[in-house]
C-alpha positions as CSV (number, residue, x, y, z in Angstrom):
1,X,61.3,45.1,210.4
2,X,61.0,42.1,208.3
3,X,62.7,40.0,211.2
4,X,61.4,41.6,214.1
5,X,65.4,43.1,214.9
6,X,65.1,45.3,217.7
7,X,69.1,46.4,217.4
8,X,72.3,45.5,215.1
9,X,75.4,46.5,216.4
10,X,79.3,45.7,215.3
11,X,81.8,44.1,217.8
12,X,85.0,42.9,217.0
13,X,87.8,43.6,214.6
14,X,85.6,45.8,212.6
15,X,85.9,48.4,215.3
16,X,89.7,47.7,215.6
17,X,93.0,48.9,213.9
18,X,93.8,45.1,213.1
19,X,90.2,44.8,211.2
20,X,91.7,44.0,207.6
21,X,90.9,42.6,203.6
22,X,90.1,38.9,204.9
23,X,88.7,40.4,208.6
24,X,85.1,39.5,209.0
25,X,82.5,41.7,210.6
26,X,80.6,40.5,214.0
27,X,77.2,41.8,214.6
28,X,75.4,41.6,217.3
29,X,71.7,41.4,217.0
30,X,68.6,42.0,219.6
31,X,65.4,40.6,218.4
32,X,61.6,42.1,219.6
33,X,60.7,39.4,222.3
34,X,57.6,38.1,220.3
35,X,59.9,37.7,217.3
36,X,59.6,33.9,216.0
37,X,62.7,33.1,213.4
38,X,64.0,29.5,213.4
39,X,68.0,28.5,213.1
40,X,67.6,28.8,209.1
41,X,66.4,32.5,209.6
42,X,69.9,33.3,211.2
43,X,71.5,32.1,208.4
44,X,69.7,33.6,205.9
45,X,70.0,37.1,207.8
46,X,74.0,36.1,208.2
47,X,73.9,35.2,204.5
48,X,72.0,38.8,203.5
49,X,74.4,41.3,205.7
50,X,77.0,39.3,204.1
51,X,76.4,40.4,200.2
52,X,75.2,43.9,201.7
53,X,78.5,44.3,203.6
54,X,80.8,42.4,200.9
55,X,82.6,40.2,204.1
56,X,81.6,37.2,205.6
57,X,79.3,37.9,208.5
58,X,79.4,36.1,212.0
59,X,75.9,36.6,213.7
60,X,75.6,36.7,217.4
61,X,72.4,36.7,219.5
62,X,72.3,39.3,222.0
63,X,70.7,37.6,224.4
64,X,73.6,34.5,224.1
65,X,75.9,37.0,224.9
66,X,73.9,38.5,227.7
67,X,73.2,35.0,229.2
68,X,76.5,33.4,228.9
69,X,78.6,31.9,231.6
70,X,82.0,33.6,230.2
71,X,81.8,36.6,232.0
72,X,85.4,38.0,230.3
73,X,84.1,37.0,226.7
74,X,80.1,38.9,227.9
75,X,81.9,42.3,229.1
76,X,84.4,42.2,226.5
77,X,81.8,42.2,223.7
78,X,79.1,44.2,225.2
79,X,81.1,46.9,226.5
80,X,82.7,47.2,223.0
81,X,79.9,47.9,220.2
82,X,78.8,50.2,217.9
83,X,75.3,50.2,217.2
84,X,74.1,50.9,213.4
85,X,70.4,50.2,213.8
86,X,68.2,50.9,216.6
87,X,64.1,50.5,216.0
C-alpha cells in the first residue's frame, strides 16, 4: 500500500528448473495509475524485496513490459508469471 503497487508477480529463473544459489529473482510490478514514485523509489523498493527475499532483485515496470517494442521478450515475460500479491 505504501507504494501504491497494484500487483507483484515473479518472471524468470525463479519460476524455472535452472533458478539456482547466485540466480536472481525478477518481479514484475503494476503500480495504481495515480501512484507518484520517482527513479530513487524503484530502487529503494528493488533494495527492500532484496533483504526480504535474501537475492538480488531485478525490478521491472509492468507497463515497460506492456509498452515495449520487443514483442518476443513482451509475450515471453507476460505469459510466464506468477503473481504473489494482487491488491
Amino acid at each position: 500500500r505504501r507504494w501504491s503497487i497494484l500487483e507483484l508477480a515473479f518472471f524468470g529463473s525463479v519460476l524455472r528448473d535452472d533458478f539456482g544459489p547466485k540466480s536472481d529473482v525478477d518481479v514484475l510490478v503494476k503500480f495504481a495509475p495515480d501512484a507518484r514514485y520517482s527513479l530513487f523509489d524503484l530502487v529503494h523498493i528493488q533494495d527492500e524485496l532484496s533483504s526480504i527475499l535474501g537475492r538480488e532483485v531485478d525490478l521491472v515496470e509492468r507497463e515497460s513490459v506492456e509498452r515495449s517494442e520487443n514483442y518476443i521478450r513482451r509475450r515471453h515475460i507476460l505469459s510466464n508469471v506468477e503473481r504473489v500479491y494482487v491488491a
